[in-house]
C-alpha positions in Angstrom: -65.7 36.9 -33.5 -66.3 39.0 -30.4 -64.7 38.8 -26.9 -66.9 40.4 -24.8 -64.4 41.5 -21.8 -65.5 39.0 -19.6 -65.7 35.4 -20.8 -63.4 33.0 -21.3 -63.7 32.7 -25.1 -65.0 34.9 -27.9 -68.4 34.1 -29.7 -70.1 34.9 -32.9 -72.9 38.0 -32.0 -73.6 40.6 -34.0 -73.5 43.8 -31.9 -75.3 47.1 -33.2 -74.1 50.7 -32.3 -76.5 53.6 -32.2 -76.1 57.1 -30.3 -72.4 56.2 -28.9 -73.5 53.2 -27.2 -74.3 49.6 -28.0 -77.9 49.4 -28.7 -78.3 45.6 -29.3 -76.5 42.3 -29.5 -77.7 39.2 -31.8 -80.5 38.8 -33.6 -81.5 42.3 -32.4 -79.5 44.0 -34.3 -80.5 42.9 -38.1 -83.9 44.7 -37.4 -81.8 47.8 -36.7 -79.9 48.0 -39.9 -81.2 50.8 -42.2 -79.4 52.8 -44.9 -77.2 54.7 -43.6 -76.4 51.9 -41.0 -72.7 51.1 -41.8 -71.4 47.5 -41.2 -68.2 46.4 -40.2 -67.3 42.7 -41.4 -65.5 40.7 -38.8 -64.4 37.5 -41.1 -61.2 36.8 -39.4 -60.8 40.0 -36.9 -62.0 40.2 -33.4 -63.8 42.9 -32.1 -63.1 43.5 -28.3 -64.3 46.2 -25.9 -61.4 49.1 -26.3 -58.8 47.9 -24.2 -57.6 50.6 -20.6 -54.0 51.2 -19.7 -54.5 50.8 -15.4 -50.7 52.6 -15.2 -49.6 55.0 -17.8 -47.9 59.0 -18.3 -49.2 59.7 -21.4 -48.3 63.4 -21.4 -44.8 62.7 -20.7 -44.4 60.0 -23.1 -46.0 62.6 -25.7 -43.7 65.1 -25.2 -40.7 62.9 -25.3 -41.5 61.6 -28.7 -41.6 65.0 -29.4 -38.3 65.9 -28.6 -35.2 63.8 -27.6 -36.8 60.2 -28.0 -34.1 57.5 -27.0 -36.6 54.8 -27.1 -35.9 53.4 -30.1 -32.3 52.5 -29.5 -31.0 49.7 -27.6 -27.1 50.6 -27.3 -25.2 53.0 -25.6 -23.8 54.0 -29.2 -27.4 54.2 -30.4 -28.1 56.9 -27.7 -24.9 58.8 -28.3 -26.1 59.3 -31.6 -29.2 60.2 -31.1 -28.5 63.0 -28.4 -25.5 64.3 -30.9 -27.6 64.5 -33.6 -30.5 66.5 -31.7 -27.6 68.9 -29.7 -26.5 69.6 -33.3 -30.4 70.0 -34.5 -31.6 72.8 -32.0 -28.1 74.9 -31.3 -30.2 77.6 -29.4 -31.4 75.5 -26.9 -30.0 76.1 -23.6 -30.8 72.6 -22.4 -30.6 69.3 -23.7 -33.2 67.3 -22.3 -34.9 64.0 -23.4 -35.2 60.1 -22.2 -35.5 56.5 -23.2 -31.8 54.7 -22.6 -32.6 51.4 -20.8 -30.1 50.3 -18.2 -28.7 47.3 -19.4 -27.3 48.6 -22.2 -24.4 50.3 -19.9 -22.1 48.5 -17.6 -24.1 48.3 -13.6 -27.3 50.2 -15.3 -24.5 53.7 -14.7 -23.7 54.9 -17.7 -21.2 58.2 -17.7 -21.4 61.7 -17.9 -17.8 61.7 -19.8 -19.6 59.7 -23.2 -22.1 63.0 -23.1 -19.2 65.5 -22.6 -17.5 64.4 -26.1 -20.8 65.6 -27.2 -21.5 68.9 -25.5 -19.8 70.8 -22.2 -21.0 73.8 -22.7 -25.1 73.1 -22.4 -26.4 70.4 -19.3 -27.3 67.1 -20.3 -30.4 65.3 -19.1 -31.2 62.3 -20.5 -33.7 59.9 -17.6 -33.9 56.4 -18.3 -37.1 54.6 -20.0 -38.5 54.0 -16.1 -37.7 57.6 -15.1 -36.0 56.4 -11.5 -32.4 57.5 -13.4 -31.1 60.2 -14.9 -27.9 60.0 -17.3 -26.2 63.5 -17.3 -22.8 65.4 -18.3 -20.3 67.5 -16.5 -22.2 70.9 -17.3 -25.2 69.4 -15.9 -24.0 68.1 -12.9 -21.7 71.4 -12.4 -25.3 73.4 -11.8 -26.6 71.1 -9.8 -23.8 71.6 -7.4 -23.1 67.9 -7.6 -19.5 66.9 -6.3 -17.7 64.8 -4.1 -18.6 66.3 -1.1 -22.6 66.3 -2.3 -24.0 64.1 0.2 -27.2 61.3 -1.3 -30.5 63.0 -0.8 -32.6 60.8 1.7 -34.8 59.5 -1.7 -31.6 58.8 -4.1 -28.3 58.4 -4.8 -25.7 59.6 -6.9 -23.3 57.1 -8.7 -20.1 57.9 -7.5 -16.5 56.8 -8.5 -13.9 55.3 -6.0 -12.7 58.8 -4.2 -16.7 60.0 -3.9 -16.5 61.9 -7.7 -20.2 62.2 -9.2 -19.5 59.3 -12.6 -23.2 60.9 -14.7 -25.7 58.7 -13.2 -28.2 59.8 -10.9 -31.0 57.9 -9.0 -34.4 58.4 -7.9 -34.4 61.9 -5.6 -30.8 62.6 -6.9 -32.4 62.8 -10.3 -34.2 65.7 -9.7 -31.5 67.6 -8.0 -30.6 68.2 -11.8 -34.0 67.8 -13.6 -35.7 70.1 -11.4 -33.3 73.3 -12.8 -34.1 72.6 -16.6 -36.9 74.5 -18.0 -40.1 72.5 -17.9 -42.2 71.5 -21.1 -44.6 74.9 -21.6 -48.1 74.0 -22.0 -48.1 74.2 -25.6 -45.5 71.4 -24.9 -47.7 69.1 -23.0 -51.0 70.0 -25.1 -49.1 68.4 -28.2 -47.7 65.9 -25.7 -51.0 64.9 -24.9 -52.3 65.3 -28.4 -49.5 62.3 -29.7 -50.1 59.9 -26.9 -53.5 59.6 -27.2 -53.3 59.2 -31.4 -50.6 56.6 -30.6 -52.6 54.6 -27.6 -55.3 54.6 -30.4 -53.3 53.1 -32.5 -53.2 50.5 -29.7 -57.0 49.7 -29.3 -56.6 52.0 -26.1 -59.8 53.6 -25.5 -59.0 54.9 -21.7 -56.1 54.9 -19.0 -55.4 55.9 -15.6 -52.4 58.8 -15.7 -50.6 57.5 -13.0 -48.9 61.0 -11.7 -50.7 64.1 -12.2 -48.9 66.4 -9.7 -45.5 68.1 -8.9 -43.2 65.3 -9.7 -40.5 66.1 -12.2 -40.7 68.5 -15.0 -44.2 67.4 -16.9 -46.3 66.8 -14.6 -47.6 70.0 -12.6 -49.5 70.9 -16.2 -51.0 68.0 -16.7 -54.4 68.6 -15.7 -54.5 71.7 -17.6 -53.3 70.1 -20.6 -56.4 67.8 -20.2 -58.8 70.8 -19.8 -57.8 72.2 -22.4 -58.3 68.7 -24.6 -61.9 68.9 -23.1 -62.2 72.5 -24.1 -61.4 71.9 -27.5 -63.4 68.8 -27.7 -60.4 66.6 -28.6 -60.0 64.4 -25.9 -61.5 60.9 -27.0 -60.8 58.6 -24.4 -62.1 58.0 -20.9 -59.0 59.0 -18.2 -58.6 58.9 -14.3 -56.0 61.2 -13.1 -53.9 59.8 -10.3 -52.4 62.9 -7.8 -48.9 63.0 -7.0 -48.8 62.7 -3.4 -45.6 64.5 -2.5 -43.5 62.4 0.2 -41.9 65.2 2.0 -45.2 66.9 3.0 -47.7 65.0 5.3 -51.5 65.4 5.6 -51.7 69.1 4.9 -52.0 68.2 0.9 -55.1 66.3 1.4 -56.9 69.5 1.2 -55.7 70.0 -1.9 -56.1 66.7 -3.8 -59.8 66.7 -2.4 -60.2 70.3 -4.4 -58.6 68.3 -7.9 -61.2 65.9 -7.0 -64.0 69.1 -7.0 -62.6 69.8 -10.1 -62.6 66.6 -12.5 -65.7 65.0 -12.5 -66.5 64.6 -15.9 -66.7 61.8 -18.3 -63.9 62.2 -20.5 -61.4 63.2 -17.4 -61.7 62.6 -13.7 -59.9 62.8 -10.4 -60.3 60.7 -7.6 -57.0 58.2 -7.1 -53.9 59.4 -5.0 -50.5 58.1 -6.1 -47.7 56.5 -3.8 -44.7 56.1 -4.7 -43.8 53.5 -1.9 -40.3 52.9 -3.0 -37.6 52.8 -6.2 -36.8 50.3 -8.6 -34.2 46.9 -8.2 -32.1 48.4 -10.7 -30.6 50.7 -8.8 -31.3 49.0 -5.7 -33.7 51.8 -4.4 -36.4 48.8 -4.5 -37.7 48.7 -1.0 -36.6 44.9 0.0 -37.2 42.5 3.3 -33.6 40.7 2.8 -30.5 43.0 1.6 -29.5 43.2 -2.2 -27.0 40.3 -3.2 -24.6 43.4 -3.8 -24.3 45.3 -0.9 -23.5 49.4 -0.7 -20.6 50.7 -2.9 -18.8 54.6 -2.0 -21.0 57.0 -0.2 -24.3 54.6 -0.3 -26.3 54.4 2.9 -29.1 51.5 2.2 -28.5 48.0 1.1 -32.3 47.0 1.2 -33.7 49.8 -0.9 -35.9 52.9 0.3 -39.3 53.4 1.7 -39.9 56.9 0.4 -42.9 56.9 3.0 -42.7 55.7 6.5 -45.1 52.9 6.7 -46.7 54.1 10.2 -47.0 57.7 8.2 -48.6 55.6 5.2 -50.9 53.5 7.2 -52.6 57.0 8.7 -52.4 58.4 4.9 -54.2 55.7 3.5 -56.8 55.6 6.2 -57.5 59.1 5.8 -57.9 59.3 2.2 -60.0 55.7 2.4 -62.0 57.7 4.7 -62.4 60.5 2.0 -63.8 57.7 -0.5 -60.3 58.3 -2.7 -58.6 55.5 -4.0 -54.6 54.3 -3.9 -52.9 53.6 -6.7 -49.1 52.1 -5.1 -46.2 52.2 -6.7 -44.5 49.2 -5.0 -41.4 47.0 -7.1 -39.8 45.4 -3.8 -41.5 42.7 -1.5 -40.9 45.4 1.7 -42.4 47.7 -0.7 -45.5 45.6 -1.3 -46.0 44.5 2.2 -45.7 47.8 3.1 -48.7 49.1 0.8 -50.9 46.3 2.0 -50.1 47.0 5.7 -51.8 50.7 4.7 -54.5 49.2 3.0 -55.3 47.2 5.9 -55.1 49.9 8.5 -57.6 51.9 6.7 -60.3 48.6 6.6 -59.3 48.5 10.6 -60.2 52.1 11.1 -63.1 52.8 8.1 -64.7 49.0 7.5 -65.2 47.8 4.0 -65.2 50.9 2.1 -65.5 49.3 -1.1 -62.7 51.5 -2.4 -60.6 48.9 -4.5 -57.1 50.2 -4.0 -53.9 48.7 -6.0 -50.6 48.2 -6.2 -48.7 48.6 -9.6 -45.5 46.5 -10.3 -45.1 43.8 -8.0 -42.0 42.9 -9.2 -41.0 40.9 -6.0 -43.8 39.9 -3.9 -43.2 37.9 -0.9 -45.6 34.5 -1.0 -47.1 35.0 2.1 -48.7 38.1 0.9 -50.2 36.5 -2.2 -53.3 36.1 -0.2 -54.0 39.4 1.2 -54.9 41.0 -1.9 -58.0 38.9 -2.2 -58.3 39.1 1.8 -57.7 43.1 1.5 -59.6 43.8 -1.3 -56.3 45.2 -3.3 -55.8 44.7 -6.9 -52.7 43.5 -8.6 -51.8 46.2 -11.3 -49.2 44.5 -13.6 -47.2 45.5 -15.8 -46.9 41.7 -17.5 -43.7 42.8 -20.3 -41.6 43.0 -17.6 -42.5 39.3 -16.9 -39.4 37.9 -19.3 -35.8 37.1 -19.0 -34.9 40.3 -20.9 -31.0 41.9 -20.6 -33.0 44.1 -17.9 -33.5 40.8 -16.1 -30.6 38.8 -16.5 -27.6 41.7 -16.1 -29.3 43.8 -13.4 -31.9 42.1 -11.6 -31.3 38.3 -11.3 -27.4 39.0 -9.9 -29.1 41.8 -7.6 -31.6 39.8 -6.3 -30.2 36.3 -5.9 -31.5 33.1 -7.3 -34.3 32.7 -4.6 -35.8 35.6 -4.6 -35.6 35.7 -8.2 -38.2 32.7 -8.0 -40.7 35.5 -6.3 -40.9 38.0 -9.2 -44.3 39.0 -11.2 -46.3 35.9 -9.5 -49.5 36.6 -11.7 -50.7 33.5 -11.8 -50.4 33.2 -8.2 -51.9 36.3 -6.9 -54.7 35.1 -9.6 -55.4 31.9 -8.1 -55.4 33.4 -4.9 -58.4 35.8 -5.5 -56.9 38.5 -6.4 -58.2 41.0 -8.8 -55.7 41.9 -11.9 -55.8 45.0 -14.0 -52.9 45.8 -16.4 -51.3 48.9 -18.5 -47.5 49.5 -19.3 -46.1 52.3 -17.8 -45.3 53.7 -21.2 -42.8 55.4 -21.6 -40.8 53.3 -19.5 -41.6 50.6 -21.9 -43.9 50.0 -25.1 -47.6 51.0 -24.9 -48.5 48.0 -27.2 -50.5 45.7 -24.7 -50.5 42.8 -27.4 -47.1 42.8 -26.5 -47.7 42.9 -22.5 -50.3 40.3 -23.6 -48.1 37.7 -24.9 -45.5 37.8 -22.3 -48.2 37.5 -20.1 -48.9 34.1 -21.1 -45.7 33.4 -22.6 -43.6 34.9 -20.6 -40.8 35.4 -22.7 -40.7 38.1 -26.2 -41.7 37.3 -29.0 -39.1 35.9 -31.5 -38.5 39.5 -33.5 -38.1 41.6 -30.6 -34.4 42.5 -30.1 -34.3 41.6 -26.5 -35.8 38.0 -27.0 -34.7 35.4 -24.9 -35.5 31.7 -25.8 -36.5 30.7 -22.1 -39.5 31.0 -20.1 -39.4 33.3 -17.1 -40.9 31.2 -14.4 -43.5 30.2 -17.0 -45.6 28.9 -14.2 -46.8 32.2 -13.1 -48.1 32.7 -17.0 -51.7 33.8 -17.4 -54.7 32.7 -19.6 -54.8 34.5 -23.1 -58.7 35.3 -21.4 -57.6 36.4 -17.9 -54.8 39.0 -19.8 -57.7 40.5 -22.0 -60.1 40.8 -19.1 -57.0 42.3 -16.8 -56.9 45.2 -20.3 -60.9 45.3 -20.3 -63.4 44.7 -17.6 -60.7 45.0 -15.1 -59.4 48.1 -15.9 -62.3 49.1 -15.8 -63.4 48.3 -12.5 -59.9 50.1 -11.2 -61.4 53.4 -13.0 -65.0 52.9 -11.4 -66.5 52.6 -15.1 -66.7 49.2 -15.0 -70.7 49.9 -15.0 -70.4 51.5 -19.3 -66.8 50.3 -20.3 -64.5 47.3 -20.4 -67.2 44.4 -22.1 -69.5 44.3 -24.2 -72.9 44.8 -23.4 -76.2 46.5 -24.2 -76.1 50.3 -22.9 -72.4 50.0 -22.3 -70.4 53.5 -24.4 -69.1 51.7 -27.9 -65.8 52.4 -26.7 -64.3 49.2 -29.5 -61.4 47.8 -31.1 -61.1 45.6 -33.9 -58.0 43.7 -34.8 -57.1 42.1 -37.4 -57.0 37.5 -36.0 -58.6 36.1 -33.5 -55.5 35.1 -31.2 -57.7 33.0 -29.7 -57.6 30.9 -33.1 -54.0 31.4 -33.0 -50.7 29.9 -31.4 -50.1 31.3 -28.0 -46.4 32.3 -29.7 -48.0 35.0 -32.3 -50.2 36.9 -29.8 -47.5 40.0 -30.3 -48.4 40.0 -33.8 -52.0 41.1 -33.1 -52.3 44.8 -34.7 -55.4 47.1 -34.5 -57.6 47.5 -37.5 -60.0 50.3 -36.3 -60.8 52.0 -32.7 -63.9 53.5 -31.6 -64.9 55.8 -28.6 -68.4 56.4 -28.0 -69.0 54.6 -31.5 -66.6 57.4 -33.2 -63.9 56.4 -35.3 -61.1 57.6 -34.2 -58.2 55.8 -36.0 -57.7 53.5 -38.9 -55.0 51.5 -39.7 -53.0 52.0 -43.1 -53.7 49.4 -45.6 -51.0 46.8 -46.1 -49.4 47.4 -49.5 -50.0 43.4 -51.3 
């Protein structure tokens, strides 16, 4: 069977490859069939156009399965191991830097920089969390920083604190980087390899193409990024088709437009192209840095200064932004989580159509966590997409220990509306944000239209998260396909099936259209092609 990346079922079509492209579909393609013509055998696989990740940090998540990887664990004992065991590994190493701890498994999201001194007090600790808005660091760490009592919050952040003001180990958003920023970045070697073992793991995936969603000076991977994908090109081993999103760094104004538009100059090709500028609008719920309309349930604790979250940008600052760089033909990729947040990016967007027109940039907002209902509409109206990240979409302990009680039972009813912003004309593209959470989009796929995991994932939980905001099995696929595509402007050659269209193709191993709605997760990739190369195989499976 064959899902073609834009209808609403799959159908039985032979489709011939020839030159990197499809060259025929149907009864074209037996003429075309000659001797060296090797055919693939579909008898109960799929074959689907090779699926885009609309929001993902591929070089990061690269380099931190190559080094302190915590995203296999689920408890705080699990992560205490796992740093122990790499500390005791690399001895020489002045700092100990890694990621992947997911908040719920510590008490408020804050774990303690006293369970990472047991381990080490002479070398800084930083471990960030799986979404990268926290950092979990030691003593040492914090002691370079200059981090103390009498350390006031950074205007972008804040730093957990104990009842008398005392730094506890956790540090949010802007605070993060007051101790990230003095650990020695990934060298490019680094972020080569980094990139090298993202790209042979989103293969793995069916993922033929992403959008990096923060290419820029943000942290401590991301100023090399582009370099490390020049130097893929140079060596001929980048094999998937990527838009770069720039940084656009929130304590400068204007003055950096100049240089994202010589970026743009730069990376034009196929393989790797720049022409998206990234917001981040505000924080996350978990550490209430989530850019909200109402206050937080729990209001400030010690030291904190915002109980409705942060706008990193002012929105009249944003709104001439936007209209400048819609002006410039760039498009806006938003990071948005809170409904101020959201409304906030929208209100740009629809500046810039005041002051340009219709300039038939599609700019979108990734997240939407909480979305106020009477801006459902004005994505459609706007001409915004919805980027979701649908495996958030479930009552995981994420959900139930630090967003729920955070948010309070009505506004709780507002979170991940996909079906909603669907039925209201809005345009949907997906990807995972991976590393903050799996890069498997059969997994973001069946929450999607579950919403809930998937029995065998440890953080399954029986009920439905507002299961009337689920999606179609079709309208997931086509948010991973054509429109994903359409967010990368290659809808034209990539995301469906069609004749002249680059054989960028995946072939797993059911039809989950032929299967219950509760197995999608179990959907696993056979074979991935770009440009009609093969460029992984699955393992057998031992009988």
């Amino acid at each position: 069977m064959v899902f073609d990346g834009v209808s609403d079922t799959p159908s039985r079509v032979d489709v011939g490859v020839a030159e990197g492209r499809i060259a025929a579909l149907g009864a074209d393609v037996a003429g075309r069939i000659g001797e060296r013509t090797r055919i693939v055998d579909l008898t109960g696989r799929l074959l689907l156009p090779g699926l885009i990740d609309s929001h993902v940090h591929p070089v990061e998540a690269g380099v931190e399965r190559l080094n302190c990887d915590l995203s296999s664990g689920w408890t705080r004992e699990d992560y205490l191991r796992m740093i122990a065991a790499y500390a005791a590994a690399d001895p020489d190493r002045e700092w100990i830097v890694g990621g992947g701890w997911q908040q719920a498994a510590f008490p408020g999201g804050a774990p303690l920089a006293a369970d990472l001194d047991a381990i080490c007090t002479d070398r800084p600790i930083v471990m960030s969390n799986r979404d990268h808005h926290s950092a979990w660091v030691n003593s040492e760490a914090l002691r370079r920083a200059g981090i103390d009592r009498d350390t006031p919050d950074p205007v972008d952040g804040r730093i957990e604190r104990d009842a008398d003001g005392s730094p506890t180990g956790t540090l949010h958003e802007g605070a993060r980087m007051l101790a990230l920023r003095l650990a020695p970045s990934p060298t490019a070697d680094e972020q080569y390899a980094g990139l090298l073992e993202a790209q042979r793991h989103l293969h793995s995936f069916g993922i033929t193409g992403w959008q990096d969603a923060l290419i820029g000076d943000y942290g401590n991977h991301s100023s090399g990024i582009v370099d490390a994908y020049q130097r893929a090109m140079d060596d001929g081993a980048l094999k998937a088709r990527v838009n770069g999103a720039i940084w656009w760094e929130r304590e400068r104004g204007a003055e950096q437009i100049a240089r994202i538009q010589e970026l743009r100059e730069r990376f034009q090709g196929e393989w790797f192209r720049v022409g998206t500028v990234k917001v981040m609008q505000d924080g996350i719920v978990e550490n209430r840095t989530a850019a909200m309309i109402e206050p937080y349930v729990h209001r400030c604790g010690p030291g904190e200064t915002h109980d409705d979250g942060i706008s990193f940008v002012d929105p009249d600052l944003l709104a001439d932004y936007v209209a400048r760089l819609d002006a410039l033909g760039f498009q806006v990729h938003f990071h948005a989580i809170g409904d101020r947040g959201v409304r906030e990016a929208l209100d740009a967007v629809a500046a810039a159509r005041t002051a340009n027109g219709a300039s038939g940039i599609t700019h979108h907002i990734a997240h939407l966590q909480v979305v106020h209902p009477d801006d459902h509409p004005r994505f459609a109206a706007l001409g915004v997409a919805a980027n979701i990240q649908a495996l958030w979409a479930c009552y995981d302990p994420q959900m139930v220990e630090l967003n729920v009680p955070l948010l309070g039972a009505e506004r709780t009813t507002t979170q991940y509306p996909f079906g909603s912003l669907l039925a209201s004309g809005a345009h949907l593209c997906a990807g995972s944000d991976w590393p903050v959470t799996s890069p498997d989009p059969w997994l973001g796929i069946h929450v999607a239209v579950n919403r809930r995991l998937p029995e065998w994932h440890p953080d399954h939980n029986p009920e439905a998260f507002l299961p009337s905001e689920s999606l179609r099995l079709a309208d997931a696929l086509r948010a991973y396909t054509s429109g994903a595509a359409r967010i990368n402007g290659r809808d034209d050659l990539t995301g469906s099936i069609a004749v002249g269209a680059w054989a960028d193709l995946a072939v797993v191993d059911r039809d989950p259209f032929a299967h219950p709605a509760d197995t999608i997760a179990d959907t696993r990739t056979i074979e991935t092609f770009v440009a009609g190369e093969s460029v992984y195989t699955a393992a057998p499976v031992a009988s």
